[in-house]
Every structure is written in structure tokens, then in C-alpha cells.
C-alpha positions as CSV (number, residue, x, y, z in Angstrom):
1,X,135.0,163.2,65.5
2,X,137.8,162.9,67.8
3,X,139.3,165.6,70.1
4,X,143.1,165.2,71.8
5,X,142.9,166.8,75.1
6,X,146.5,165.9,75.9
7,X,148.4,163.1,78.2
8,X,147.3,160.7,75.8
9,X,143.5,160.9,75.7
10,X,141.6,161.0,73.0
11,X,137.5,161.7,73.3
12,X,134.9,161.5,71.1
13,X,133.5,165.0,70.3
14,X,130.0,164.0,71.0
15,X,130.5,162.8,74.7
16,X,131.6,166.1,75.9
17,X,129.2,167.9,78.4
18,X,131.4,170.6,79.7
19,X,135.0,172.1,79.7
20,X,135.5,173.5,82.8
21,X,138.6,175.4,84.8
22,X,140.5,173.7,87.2
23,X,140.5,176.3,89.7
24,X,136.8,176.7,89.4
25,X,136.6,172.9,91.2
26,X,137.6,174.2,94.4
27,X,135.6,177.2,94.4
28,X,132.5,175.3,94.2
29,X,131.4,172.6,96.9
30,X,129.3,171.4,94.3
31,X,131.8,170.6,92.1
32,X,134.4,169.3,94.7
33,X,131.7,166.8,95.6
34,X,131.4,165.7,92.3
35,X,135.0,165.3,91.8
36,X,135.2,163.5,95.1
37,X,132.0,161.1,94.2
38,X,133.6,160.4,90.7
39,X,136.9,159.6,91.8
40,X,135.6,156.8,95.0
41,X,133.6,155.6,91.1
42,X,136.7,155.8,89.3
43,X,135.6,157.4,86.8
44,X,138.4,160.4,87.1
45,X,141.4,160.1,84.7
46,X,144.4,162.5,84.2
47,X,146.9,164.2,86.5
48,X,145.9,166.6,88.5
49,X,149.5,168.0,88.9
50,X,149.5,170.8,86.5
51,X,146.0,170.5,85.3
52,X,144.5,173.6,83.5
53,X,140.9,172.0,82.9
54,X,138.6,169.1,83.6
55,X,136.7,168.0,80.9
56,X,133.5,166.1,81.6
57,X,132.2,163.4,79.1
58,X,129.1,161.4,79.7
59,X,130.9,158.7,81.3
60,X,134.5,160.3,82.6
61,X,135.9,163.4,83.9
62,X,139.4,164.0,82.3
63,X,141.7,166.3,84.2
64,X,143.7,167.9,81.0
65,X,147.1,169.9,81.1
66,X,145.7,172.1,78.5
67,X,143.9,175.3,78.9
68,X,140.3,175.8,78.2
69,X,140.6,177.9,75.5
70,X,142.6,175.5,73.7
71,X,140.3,172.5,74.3
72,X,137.5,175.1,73.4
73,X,139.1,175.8,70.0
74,X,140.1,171.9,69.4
75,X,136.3,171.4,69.8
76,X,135.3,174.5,67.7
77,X,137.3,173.3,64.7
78,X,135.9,170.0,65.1
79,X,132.7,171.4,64.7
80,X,133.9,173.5,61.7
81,X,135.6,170.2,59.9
82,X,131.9,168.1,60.7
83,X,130.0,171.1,58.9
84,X,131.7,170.9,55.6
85,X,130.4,169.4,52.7
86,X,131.6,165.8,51.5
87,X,132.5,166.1,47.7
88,X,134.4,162.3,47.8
89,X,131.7,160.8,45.9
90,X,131.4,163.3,43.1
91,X,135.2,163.3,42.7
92,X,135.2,159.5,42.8
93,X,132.4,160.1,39.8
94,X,134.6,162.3,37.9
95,X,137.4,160.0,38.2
96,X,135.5,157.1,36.8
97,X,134.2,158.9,33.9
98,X,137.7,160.4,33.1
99,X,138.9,156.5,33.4
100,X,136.2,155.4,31.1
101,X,136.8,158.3,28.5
């Protein structure tokens, strides 16, 4: 599944490792020098004018304009959707049998 975490990016669910504050990254050095390695990488994408969280993905951090409890419940409900059972092919079974009747 796919989660929208705003200015046009779209991530797969399964790539996320964290969902972080924004203001955390400049309370930890370990974290600023992460941001600071990824960026020289390019691997940072997003603005960070009026970003709310930083969403790290195996491959790229994402700087979002949406807050962490929003991303969090996006990804919630994504898992929620992927738990649910998948009736399709017993309705396309009923379908076939009513057509055939």
C-alpha cells in the first residue's frame, strides 16, 4: 500500500522506518548529522519551510508539511485496510453462478 505524506509524495507503506518531529532534528546531533550526511547524498526531499515531520524510508528522508499524528494515522489505516479480508473472488463466484442460472 501507498501512503500520501503531502507536497506531492507518495511512499510505499512498507519502506517506512520512522516518522519523526521536525523539531526533534535539531535537538539531537545525531540526527542533524544524519540530515546533513543525507542531504551532501541527496537523498533529502521536501521543504523544509513549514515542515511538521521527516519521514525516513529505506532509501529517502522526506521532509512533510503534515504533522505526525496525521502521517501516523495515514499509516494506521493503511495497516487497517491491508488486514481485511479479500471477498473479490467469492463475489466473482456468485456472480458467475447467478449468470449461469
Amino acid at each position: 500500500m501507498f501512503i500520501h505524506i503531502g507536497n506531492d509524495n507518495v511512499i510505499r507503506s512498507q519502506d517506512v522506518v520512522a516518522i519523526i518531529d521536525y523539531n526533534l532534528i535539531s535537538s539531537s546531533t545525531i540526527m542533524e548529522e544524519m540530515m546533513k550526511n543525507a542531504g551532501k547524498e541527496k537523498k533529502v526531499v521536501g521543504p523544509t519551510v513549514d515542515a511538521k515531520s521527516v519521514m525516513i524510508t529505506k532509501e529517502i528522508i522526506y521532509y512533510s508539511t503534515l504533522s505526525v499524528s496525521t502521517l501516523k494515522k495515514r499509516a494506521s489505516m493503511i495497516s487497517t485496510i491491508s488486514k481485511l479480508d479479500d471477498f473479490s473472488d467469492e463475489i466473482k463466484e456468485e456472480e458467475t453462478e447467478a449468470e449461469e442460472a
